[in-house]
PDB file with SEQRES, HELIX, SHEET and CRYST1 records, atoms N, CA, C and O in Angstrom:
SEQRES   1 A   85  UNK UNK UNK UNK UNK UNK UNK UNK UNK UNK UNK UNK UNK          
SEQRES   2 A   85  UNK UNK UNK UNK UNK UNK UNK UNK UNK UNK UNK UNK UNK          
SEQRES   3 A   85  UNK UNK UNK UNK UNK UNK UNK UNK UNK UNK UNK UNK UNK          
SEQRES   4 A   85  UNK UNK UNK UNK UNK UNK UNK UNK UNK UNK UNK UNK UNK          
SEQRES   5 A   85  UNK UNK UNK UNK UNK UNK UNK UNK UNK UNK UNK UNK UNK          
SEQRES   6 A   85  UNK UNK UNK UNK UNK UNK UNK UNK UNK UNK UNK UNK UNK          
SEQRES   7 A   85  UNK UNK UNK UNK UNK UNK UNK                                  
HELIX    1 AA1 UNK A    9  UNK A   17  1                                   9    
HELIX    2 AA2 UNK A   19  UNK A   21  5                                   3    
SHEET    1 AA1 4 UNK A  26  UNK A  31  0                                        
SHEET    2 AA1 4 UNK A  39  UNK A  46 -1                                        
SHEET    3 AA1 4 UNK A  49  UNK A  55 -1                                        
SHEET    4 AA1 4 UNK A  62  UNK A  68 -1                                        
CRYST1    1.000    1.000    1.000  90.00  90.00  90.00 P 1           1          
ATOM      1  N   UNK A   1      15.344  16.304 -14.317  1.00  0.00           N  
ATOM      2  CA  UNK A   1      15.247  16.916 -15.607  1.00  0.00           C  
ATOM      3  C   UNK A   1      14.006  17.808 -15.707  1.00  0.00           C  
ATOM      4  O   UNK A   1      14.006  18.908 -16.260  1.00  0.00           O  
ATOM      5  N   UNK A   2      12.986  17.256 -15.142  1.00  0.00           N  
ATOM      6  CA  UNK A   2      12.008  18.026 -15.203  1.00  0.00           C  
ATOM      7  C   UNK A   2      11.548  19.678 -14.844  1.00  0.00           C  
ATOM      8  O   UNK A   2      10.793  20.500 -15.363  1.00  0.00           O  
ATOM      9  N   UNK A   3      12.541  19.642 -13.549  1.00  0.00           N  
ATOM     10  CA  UNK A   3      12.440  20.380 -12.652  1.00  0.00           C  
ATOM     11  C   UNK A   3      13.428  21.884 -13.219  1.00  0.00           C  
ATOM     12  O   UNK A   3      13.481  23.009 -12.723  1.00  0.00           O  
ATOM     13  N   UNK A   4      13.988  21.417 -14.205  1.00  0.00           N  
ATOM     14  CA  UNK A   4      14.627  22.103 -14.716  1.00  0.00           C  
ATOM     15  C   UNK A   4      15.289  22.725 -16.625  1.00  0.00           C  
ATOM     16  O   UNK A   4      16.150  23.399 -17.192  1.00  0.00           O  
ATOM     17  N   UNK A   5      14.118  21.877 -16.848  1.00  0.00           N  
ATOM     18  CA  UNK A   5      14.129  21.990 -18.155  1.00  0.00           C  
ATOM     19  C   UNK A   5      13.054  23.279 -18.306  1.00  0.00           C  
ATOM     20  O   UNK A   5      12.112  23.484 -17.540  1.00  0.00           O  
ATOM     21  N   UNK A   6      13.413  24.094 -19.465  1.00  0.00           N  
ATOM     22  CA  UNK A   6      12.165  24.188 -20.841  1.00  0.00           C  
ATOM     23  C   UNK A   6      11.817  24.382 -21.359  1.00  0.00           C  
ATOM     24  O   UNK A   6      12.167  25.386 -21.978  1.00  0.00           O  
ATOM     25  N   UNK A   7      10.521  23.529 -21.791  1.00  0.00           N  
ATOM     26  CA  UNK A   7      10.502  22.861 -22.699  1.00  0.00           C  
ATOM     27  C   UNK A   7       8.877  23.527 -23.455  1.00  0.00           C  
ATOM     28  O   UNK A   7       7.991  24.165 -22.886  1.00  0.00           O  
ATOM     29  N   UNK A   8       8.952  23.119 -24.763  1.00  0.00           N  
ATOM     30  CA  UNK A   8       7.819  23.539 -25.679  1.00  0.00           C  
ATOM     31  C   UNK A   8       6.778  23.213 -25.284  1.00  0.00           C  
ATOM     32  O   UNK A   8       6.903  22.013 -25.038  1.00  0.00           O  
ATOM     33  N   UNK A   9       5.611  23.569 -25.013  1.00  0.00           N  
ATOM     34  CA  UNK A   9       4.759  22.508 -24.423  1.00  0.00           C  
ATOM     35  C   UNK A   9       4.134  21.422 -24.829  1.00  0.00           C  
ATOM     36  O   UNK A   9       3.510  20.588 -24.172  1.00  0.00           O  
ATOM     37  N   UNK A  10       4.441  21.524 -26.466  1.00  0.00           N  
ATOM     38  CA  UNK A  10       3.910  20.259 -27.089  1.00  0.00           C  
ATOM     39  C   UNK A  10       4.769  18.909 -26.446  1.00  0.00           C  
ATOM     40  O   UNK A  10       4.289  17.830 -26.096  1.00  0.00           O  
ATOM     41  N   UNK A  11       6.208  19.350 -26.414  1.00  0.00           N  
ATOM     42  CA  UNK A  11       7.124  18.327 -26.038  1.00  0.00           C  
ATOM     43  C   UNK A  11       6.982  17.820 -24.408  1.00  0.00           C  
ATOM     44  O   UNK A  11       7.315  16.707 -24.000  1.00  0.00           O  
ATOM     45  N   UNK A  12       6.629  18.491 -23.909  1.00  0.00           N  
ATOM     46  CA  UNK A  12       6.450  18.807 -22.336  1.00  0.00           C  
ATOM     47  C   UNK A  12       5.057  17.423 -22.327  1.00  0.00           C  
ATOM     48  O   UNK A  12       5.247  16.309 -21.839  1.00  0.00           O  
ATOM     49  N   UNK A  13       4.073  17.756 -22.812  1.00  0.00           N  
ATOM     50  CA  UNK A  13       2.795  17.029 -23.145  1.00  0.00           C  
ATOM     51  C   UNK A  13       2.961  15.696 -23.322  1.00  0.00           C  
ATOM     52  O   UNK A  13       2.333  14.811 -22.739  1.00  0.00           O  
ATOM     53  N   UNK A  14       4.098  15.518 -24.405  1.00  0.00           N  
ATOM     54  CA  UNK A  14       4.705  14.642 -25.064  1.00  0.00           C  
ATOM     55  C   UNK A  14       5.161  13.338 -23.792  1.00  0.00           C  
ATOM     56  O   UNK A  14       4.586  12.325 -23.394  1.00  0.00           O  
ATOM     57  N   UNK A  15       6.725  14.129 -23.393  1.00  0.00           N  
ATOM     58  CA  UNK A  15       6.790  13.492 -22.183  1.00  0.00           C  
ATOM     59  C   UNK A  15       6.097  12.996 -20.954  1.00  0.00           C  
ATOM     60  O   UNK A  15       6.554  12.195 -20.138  1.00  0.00           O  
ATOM     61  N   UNK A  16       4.920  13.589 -20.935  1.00  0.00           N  
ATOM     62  CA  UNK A  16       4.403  13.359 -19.526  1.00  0.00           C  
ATOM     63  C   UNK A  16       3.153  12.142 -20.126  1.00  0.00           C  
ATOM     64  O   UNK A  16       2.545  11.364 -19.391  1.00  0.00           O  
ATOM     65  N   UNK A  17       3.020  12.234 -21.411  1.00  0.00           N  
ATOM     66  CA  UNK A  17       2.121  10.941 -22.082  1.00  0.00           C  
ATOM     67  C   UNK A  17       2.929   9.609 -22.402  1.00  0.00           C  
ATOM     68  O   UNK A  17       2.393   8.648 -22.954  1.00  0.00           O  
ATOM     69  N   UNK A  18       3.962   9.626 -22.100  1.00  0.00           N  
ATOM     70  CA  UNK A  18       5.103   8.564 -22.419  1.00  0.00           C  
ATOM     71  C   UNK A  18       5.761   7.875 -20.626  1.00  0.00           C  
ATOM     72  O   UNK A  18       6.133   6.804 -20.146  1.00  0.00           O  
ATOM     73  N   UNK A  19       5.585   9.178 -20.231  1.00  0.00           N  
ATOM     74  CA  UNK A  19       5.852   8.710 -18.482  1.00  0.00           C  
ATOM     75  C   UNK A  19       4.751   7.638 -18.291  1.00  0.00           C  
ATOM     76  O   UNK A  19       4.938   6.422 -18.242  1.00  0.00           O  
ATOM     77  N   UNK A  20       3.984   8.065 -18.226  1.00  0.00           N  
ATOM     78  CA  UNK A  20       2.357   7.310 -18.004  1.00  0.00           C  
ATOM     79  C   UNK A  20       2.178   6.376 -19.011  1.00  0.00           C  
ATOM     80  O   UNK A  20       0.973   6.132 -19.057  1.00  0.00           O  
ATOM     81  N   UNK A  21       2.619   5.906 -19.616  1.00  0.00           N  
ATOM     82  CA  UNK A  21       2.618   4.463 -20.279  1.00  0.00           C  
ATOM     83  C   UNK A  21       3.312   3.685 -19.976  1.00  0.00           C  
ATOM     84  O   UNK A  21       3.010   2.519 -20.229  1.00  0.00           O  
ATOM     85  N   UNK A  22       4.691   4.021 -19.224  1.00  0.00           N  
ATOM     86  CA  UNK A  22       5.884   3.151 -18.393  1.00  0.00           C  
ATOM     87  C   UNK A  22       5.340   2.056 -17.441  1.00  0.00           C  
ATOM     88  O   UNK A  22       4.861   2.261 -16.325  1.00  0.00           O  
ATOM     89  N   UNK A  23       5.485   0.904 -18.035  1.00  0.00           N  
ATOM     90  CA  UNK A  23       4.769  -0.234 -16.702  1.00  0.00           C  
ATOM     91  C   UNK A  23       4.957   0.431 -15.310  1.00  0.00           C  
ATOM     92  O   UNK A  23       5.694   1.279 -14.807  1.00  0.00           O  
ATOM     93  N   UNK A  24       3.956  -0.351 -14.948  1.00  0.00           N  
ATOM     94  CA  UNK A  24       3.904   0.601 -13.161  1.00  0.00           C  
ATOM     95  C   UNK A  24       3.577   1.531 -12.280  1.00  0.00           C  
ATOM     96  O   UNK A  24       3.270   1.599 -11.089  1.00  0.00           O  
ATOM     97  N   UNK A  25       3.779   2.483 -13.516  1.00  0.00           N  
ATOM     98  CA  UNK A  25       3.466   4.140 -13.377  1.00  0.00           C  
ATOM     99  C   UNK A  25       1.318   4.066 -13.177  1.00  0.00           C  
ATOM    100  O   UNK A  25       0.433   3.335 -13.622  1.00  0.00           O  
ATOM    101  N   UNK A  26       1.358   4.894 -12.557  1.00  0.00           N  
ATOM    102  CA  UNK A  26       0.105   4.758 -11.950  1.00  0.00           C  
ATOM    103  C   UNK A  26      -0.137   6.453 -11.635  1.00  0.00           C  
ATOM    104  O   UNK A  26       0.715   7.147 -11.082  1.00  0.00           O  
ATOM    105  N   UNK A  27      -1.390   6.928 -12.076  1.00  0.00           N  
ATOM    106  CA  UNK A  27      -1.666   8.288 -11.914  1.00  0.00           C  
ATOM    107  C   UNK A  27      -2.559   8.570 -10.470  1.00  0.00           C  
ATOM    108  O   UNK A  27      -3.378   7.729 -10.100  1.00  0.00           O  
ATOM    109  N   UNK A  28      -2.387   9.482  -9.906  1.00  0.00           N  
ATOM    110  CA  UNK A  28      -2.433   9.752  -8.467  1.00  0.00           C  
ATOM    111  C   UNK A  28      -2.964  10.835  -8.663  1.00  0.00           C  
ATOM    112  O   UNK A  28      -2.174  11.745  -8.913  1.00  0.00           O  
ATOM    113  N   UNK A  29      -4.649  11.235  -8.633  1.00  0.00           N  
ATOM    114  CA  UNK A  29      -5.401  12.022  -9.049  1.00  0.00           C  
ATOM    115  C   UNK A  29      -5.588  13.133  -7.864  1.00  0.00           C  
ATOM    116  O   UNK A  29      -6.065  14.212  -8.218  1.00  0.00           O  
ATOM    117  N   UNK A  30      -5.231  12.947  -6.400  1.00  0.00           N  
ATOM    118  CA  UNK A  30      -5.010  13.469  -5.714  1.00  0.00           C  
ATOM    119  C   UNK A  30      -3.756  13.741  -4.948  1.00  0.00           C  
ATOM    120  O   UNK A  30      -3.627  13.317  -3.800  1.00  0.00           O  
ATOM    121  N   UNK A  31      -2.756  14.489  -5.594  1.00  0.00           N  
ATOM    122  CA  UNK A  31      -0.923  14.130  -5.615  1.00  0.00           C  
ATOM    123  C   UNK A  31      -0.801  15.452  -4.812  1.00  0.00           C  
ATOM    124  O   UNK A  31      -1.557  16.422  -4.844  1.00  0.00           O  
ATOM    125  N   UNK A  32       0.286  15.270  -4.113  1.00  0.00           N  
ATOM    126  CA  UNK A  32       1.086  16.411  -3.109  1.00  0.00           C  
ATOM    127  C   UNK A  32       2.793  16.315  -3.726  1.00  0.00           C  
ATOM    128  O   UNK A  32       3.168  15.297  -4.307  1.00  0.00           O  
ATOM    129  N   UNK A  33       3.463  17.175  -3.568  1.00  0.00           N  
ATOM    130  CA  UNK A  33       4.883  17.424  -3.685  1.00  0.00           C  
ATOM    131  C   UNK A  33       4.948  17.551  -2.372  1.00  0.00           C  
ATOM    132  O   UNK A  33       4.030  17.655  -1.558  1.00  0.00           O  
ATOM    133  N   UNK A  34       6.277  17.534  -2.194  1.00  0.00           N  
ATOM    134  CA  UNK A  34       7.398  18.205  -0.987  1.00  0.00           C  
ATOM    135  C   UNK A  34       7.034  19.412  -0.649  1.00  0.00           C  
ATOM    136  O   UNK A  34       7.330  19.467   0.544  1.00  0.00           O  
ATOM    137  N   UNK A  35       6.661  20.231  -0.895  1.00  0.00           N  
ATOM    138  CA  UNK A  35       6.356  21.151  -0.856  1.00  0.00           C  
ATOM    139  C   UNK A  35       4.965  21.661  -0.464  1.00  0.00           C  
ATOM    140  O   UNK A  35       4.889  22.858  -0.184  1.00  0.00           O  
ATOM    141  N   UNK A  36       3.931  20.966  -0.409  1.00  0.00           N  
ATOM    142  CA  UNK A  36       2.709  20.514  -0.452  1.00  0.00           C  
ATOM    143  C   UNK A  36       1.893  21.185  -1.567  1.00  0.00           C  
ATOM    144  O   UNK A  36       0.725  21.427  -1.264  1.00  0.00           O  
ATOM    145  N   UNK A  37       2.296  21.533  -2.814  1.00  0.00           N  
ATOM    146  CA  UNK A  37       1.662  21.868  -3.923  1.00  0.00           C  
ATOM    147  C   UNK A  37       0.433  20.988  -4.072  1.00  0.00           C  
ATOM    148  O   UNK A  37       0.658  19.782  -4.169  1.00  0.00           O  
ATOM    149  N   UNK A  38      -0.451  21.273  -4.097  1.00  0.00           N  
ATOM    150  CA  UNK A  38      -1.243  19.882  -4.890  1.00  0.00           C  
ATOM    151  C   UNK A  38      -1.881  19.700  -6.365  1.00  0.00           C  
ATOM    152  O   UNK A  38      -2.652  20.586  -6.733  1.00  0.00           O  
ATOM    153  N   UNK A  39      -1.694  18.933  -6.985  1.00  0.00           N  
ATOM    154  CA  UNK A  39      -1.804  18.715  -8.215  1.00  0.00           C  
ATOM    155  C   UNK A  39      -2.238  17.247  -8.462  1.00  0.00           C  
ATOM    156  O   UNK A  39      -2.846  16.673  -7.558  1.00  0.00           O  
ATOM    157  N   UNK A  40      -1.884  16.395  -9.984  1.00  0.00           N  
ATOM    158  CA  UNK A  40      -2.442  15.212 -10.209  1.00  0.00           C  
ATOM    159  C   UNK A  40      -0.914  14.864 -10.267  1.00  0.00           C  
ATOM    160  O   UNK A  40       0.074  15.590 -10.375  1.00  0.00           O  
ATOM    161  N   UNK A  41      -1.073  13.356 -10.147  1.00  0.00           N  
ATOM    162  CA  UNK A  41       0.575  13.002 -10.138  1.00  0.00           C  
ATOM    163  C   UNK A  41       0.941  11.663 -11.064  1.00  0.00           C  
ATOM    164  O   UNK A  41      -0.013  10.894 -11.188  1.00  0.00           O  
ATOM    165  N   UNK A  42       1.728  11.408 -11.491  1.00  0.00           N  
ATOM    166  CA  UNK A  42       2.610  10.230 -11.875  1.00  0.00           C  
ATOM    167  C   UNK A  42       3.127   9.433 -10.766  1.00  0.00           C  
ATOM    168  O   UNK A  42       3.565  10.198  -9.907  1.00  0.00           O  
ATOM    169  N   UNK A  43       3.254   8.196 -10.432  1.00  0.00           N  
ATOM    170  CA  UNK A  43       3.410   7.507  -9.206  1.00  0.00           C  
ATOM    171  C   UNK A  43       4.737   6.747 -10.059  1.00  0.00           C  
ATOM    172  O   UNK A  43       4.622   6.420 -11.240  1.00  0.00           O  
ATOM    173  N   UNK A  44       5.746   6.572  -9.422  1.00  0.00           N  
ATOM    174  CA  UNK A  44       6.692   5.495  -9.824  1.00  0.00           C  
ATOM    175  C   UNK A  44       7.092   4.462  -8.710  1.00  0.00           C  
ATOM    176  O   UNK A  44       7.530   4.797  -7.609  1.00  0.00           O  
ATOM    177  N   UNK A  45       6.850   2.892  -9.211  1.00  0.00           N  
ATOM    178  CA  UNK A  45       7.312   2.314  -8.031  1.00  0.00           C  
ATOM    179  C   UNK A  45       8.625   1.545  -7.935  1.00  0.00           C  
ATOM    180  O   UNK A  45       8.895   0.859  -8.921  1.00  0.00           O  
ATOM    181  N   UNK A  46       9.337   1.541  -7.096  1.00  0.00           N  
ATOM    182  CA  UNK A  46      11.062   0.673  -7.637  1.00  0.00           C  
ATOM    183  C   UNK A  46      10.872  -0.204  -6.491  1.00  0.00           C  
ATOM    184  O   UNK A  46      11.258   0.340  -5.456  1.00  0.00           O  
ATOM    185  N   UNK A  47      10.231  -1.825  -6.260  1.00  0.00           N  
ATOM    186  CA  UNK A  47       9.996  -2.432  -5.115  1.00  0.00           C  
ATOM    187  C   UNK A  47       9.526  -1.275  -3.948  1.00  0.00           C  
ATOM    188  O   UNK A  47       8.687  -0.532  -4.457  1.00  0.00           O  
ATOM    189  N   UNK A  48       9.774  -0.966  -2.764  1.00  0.00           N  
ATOM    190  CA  UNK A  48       9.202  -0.919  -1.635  1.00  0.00           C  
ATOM    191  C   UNK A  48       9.315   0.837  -2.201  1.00  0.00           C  
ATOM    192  O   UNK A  48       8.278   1.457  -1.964  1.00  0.00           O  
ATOM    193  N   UNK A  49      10.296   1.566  -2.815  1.00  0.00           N  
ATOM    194  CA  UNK A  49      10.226   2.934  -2.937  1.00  0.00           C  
ATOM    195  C   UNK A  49       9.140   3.226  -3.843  1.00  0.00           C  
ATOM    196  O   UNK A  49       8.554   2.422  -4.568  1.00  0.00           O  
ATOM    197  N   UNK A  50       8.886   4.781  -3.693  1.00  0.00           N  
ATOM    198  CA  UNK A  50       7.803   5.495  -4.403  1.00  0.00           C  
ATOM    199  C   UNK A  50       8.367   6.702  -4.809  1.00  0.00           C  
ATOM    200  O   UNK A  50       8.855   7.505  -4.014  1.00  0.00           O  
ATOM    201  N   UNK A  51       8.317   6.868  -6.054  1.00  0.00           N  
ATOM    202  CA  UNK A  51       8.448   8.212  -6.264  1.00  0.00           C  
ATOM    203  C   UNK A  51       7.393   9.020  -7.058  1.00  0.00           C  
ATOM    204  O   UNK A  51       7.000   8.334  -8.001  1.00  0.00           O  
ATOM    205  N   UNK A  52       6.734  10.355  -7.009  1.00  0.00           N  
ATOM    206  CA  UNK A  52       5.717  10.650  -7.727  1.00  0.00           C  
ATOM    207  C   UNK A  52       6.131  12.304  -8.123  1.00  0.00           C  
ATOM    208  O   UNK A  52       6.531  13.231  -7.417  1.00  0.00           O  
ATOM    209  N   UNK A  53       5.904  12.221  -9.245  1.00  0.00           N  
ATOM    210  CA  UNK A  53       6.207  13.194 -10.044  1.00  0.00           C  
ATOM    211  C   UNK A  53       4.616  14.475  -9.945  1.00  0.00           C  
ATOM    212  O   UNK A  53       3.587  13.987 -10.411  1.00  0.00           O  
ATOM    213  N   UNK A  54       4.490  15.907  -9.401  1.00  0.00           N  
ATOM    214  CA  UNK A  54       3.061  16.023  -9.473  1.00  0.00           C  
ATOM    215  C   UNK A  54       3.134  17.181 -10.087  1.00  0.00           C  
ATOM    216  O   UNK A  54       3.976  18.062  -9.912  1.00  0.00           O  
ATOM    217  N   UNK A  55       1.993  17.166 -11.011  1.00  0.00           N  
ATOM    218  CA  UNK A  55       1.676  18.675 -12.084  1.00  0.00           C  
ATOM    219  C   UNK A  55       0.429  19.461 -11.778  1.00  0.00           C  
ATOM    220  O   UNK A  55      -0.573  18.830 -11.444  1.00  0.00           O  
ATOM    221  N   UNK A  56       0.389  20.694 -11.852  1.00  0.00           N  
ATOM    222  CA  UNK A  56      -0.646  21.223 -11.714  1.00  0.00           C  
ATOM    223  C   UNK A  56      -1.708  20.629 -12.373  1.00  0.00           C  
ATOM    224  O   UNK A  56      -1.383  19.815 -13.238  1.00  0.00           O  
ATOM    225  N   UNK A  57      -2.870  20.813 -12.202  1.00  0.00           N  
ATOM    226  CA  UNK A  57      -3.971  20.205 -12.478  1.00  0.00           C  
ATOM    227  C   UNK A  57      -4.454  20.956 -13.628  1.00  0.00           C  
ATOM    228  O   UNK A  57      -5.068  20.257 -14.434  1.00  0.00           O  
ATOM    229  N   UNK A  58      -4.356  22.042 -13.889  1.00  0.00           N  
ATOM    230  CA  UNK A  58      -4.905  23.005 -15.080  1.00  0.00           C  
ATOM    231  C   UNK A  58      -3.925  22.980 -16.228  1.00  0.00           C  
ATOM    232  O   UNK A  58      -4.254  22.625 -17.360  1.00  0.00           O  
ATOM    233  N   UNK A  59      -2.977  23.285 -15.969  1.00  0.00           N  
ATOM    234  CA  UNK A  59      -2.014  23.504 -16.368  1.00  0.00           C  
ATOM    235  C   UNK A  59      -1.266  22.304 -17.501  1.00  0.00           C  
ATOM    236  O   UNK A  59      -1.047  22.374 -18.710  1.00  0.00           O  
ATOM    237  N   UNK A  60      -1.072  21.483 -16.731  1.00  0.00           N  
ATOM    238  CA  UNK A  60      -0.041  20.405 -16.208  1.00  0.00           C  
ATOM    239  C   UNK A  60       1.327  20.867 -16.405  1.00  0.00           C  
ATOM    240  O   UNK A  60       2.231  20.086 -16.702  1.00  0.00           O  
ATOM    241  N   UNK A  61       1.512  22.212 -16.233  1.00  0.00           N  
ATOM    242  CA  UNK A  61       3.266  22.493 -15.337  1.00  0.00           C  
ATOM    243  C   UNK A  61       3.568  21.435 -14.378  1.00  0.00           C  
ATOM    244  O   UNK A  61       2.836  20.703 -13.711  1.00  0.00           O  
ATOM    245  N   UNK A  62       4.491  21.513 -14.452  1.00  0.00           N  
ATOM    246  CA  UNK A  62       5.662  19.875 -13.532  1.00  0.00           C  
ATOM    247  C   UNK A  62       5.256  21.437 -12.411  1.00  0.00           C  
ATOM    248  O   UNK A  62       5.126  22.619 -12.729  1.00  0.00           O  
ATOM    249  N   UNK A  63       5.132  20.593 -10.770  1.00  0.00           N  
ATOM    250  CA  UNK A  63       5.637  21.290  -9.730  1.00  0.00           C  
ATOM    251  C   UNK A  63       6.769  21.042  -9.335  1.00  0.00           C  
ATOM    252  O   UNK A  63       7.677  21.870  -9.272  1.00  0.00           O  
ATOM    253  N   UNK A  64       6.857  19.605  -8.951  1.00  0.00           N  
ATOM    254  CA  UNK A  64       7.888  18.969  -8.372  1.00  0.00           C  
ATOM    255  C   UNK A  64       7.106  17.913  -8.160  1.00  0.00           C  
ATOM    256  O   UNK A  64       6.051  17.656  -8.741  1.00  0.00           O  
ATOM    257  N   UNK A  65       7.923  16.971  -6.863  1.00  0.00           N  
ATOM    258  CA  UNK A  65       8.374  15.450  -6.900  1.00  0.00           C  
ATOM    259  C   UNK A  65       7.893  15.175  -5.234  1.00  0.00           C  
ATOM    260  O   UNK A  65       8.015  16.126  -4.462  1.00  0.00           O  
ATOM    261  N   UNK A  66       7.448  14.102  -4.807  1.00  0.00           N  
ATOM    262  CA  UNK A  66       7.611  13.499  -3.107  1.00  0.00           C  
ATOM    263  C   UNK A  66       7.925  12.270  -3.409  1.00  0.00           C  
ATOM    264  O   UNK A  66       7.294  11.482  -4.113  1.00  0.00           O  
ATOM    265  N   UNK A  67       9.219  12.077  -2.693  1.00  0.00           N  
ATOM    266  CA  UNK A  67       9.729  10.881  -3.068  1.00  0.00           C  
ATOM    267  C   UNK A  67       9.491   9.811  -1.663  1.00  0.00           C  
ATOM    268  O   UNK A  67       9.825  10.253  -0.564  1.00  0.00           O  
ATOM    269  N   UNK A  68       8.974   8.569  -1.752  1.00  0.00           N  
ATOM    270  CA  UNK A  68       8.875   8.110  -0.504  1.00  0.00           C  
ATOM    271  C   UNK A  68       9.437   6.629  -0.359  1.00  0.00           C  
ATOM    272  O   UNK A  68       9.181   5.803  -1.236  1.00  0.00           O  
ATOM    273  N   UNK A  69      10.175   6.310   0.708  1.00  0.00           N  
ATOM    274  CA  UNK A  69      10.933   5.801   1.040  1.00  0.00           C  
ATOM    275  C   UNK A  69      10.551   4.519   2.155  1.00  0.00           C  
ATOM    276  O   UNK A  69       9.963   4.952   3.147  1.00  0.00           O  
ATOM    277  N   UNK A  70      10.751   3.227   2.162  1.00  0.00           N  
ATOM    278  CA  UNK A  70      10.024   2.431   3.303  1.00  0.00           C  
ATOM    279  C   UNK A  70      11.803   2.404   4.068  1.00  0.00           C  
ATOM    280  O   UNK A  70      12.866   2.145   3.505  1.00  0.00           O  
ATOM    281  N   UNK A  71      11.601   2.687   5.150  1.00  0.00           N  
ATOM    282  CA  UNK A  71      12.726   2.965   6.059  1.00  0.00           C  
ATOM    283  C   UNK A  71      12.787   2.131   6.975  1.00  0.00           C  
ATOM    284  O   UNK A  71      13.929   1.853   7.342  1.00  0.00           O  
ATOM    285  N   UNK A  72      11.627   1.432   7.676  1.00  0.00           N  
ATOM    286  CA  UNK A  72      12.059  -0.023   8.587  1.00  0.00           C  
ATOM    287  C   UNK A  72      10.854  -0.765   8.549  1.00  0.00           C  
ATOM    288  O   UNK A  72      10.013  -0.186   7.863  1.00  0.00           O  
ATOM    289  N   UNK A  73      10.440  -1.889   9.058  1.00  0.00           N  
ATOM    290  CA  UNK A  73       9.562  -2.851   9.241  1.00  0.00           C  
ATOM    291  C   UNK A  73       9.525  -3.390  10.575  1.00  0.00           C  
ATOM    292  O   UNK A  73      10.498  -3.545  11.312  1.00  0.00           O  
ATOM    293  N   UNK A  74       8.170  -3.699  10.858  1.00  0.00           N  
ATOM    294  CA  UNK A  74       8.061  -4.098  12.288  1.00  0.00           C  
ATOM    295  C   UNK A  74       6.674  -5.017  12.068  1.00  0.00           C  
ATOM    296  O   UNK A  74       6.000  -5.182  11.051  1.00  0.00           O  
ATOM    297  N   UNK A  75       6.553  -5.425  13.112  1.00  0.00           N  
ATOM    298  CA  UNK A  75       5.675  -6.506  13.689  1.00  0.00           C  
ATOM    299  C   UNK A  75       4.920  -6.091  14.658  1.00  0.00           C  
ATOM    300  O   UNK A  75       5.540  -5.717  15.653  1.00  0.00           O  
ATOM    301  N   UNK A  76       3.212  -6.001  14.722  1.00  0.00           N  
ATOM    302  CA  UNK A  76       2.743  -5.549  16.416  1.00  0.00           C  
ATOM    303  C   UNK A  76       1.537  -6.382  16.203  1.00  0.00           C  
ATOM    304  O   UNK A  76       1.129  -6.744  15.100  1.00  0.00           O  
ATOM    305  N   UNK A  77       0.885  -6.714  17.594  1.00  0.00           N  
ATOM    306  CA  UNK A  77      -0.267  -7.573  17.729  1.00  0.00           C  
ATOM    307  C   UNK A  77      -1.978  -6.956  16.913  1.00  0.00           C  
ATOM    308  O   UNK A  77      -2.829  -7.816  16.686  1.00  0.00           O  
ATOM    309  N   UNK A  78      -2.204  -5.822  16.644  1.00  0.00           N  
ATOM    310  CA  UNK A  78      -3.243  -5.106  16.082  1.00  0.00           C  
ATOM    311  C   UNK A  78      -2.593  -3.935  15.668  1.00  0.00           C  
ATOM    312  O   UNK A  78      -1.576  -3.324  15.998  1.00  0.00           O  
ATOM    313  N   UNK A  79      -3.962  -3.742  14.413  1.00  0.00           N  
ATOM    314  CA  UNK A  79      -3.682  -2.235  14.180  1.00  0.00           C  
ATOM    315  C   UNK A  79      -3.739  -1.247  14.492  1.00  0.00           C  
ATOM    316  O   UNK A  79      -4.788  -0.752  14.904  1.00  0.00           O  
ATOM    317  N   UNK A  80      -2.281  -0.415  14.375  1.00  0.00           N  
ATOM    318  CA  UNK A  80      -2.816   0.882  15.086  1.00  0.00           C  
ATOM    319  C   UNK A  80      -1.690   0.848  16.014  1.00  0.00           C  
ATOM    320  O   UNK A  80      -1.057   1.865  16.296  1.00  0.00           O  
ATOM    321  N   UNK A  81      -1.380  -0.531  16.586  1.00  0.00           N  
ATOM    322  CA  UNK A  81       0.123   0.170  17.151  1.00  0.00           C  
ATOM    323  C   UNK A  81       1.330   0.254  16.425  1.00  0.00           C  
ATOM    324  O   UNK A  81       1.443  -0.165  15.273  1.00  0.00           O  
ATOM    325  N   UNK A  82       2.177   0.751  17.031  1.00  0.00           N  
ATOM    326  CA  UNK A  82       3.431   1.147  16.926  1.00  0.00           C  
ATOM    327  C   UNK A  82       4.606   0.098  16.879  1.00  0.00           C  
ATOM    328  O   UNK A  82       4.796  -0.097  18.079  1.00  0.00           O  
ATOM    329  N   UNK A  83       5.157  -0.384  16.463  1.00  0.00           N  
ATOM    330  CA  UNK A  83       6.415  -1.674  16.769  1.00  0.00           C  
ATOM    331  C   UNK A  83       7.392  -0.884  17.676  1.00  0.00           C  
ATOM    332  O   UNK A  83       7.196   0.330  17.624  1.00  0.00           O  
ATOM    333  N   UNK A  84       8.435  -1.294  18.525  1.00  0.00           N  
ATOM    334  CA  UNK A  84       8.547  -1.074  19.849  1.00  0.00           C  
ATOM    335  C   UNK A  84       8.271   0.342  21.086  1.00  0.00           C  
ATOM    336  O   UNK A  84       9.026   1.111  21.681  1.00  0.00           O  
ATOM    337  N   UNK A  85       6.620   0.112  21.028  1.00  0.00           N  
ATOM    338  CA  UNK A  85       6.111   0.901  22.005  1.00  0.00           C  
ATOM    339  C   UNK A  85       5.796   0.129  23.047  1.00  0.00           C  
ATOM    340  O   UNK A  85       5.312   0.629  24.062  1.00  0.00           O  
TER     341      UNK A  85                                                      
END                                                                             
């Protein structure tokens, strides 16, 4: 919705002060998009996924989103390696 709405900026303001009160949500003062925009961000967590919403820093125009994903789990004797290397 974001990415494609818009919106007044009072309402815009609005929303992004209501995101950030959502249990969980956690602000990410040093945020990247997909894109590698960098801005401040909204963090969302759903168990092991992440998604973060990031706005310009001056501005706070929405850029876009990096959504991140835990994709497997492994086990290794210290840190720093790799699970099956």
């Amino acid at each position: 919705m974001l990415n494609q709405a818009t919106l007044p900026p009072e309402v815009d303001a609005a929303l992004c002060r209501a995101a950030a009160r959502i249990p969980g949500v956690s602000v990410a003062e040093h945020a990247e998009d997909a894109a590698g925009r960098r801005g401040i961000g909204l963090a969302f967590r759903d168990g092991d996924d992440r998604d973060l919403w990031v706005f310009d820093r001056k501005t706070l125009h929405y850029l876009g989103s990096d959504e991140v994903a835990l994709l497997d789990v492994g086990v290794v004797d210290k840190i720093g390696e790799i699970p099956g290397e």
